[in-house]
Kinemage of the C-alpha trace (Angstrom):
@kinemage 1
@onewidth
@group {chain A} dominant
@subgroup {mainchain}
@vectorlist {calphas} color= white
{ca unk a 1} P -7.364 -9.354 6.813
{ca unk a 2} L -5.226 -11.297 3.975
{ca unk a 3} L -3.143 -9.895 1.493
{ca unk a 4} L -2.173 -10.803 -1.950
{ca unk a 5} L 1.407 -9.825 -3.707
{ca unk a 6} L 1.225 -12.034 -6.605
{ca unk a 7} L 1.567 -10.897 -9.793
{ca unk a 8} L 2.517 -7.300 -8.163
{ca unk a 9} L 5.568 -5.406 -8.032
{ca unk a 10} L 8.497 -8.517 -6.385
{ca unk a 11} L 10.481 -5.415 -4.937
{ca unk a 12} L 7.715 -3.885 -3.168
{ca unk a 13} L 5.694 -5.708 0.193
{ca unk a 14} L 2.610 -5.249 1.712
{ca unk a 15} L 1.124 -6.490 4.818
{ca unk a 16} L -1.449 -5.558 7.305
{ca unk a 17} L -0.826 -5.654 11.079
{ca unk a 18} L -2.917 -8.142 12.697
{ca unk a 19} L -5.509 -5.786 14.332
{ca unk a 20} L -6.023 -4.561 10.715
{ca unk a 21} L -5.886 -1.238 11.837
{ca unk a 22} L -2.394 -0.388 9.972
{ca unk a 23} L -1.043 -1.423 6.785
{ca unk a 24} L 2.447 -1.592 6.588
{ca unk a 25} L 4.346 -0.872 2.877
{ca unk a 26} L 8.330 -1.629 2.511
{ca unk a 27} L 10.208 -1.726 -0.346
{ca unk a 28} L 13.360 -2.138 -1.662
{ca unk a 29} L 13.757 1.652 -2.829
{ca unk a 30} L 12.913 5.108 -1.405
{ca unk a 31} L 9.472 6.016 -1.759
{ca unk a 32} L 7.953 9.006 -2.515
{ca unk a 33} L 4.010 8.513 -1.969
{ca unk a 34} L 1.467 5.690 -1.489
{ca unk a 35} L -1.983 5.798 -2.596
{ca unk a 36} L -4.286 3.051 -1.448
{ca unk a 37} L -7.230 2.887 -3.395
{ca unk a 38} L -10.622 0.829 -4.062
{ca unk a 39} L -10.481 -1.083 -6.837
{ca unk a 40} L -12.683 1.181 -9.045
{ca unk a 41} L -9.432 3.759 -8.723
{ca unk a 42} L -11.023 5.733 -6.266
{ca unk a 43} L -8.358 7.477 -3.907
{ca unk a 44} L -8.635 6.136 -0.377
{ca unk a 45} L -5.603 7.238 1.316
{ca unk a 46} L -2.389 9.044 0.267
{ca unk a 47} L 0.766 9.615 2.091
{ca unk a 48} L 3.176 11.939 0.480
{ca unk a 49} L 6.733 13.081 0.653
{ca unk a 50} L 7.768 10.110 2.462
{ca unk a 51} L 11.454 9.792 1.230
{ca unk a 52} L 12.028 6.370 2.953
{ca unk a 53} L 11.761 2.419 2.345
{ca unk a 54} L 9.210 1.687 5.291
{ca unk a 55} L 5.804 3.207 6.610
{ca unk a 56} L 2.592 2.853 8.310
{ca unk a 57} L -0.862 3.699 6.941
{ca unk a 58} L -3.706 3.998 9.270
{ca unk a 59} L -6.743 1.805 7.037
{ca unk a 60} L -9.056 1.501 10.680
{ca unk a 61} L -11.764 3.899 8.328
{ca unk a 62} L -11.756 1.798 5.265
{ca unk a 63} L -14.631 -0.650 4.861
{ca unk a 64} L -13.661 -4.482 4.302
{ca unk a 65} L -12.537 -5.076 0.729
{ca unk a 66} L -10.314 -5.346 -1.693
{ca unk a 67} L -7.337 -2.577 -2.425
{ca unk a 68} L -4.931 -1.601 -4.627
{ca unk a 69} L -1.488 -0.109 -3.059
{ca unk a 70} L 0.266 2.177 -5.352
{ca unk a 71} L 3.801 3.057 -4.584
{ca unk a 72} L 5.916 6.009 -6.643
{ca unk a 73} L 9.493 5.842 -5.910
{ca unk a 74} L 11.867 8.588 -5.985
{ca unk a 75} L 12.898 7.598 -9.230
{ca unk a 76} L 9.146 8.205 -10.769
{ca unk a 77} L 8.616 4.421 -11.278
{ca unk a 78} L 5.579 2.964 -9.912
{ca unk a 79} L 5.218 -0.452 -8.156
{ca unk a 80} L 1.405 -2.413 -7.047
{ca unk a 81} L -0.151 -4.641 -4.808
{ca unk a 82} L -3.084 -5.624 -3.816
{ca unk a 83} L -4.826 -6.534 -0.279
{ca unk a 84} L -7.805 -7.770 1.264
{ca unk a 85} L -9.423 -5.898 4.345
{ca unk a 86} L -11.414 -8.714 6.212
């Protein structure tokens, strides 16, 4: 699995664990919800009411490719990033 935060939000990071089972999200803010989606916008995965600046999505179900992570943070704004599921 790679991942890719160029060009995405610089106060939001994205990696996944090296089984690739787990992605983890932190950021430099509370956050509110991640959605991870394909990259045709199609709603993968959603966590909600998270209220924190760390957490752990379980990705073992989604097939390899590429993935947009979209963050809201408590304040409504909205950071990105992208990864790549090997």
């Amino acid at each position: 699995m790679q991942f890719c935060n160029s060009l995405m939000d610089k106060n939001l990071t994205v990696y996944p664990i090296s089984t690739g089972d787990q992605l983890n999200v932190f950021a430099a803010e509370d956050m509110c919800c991640i959605r991870v989606m394909d990259m045709a916008g199609n709603e993968m995965v959603k966590a909600k009411d998270i209220r924190c600046k760390k957490n752990t999505i379980d990705i073992r179900h989604l097939p390899g490719a590429t993935y947009i992570v979209e963050v809201t943070f408590l304040n409504s704004r909205t950071g990105r990033s992208v990864f790549v599921k090997m």
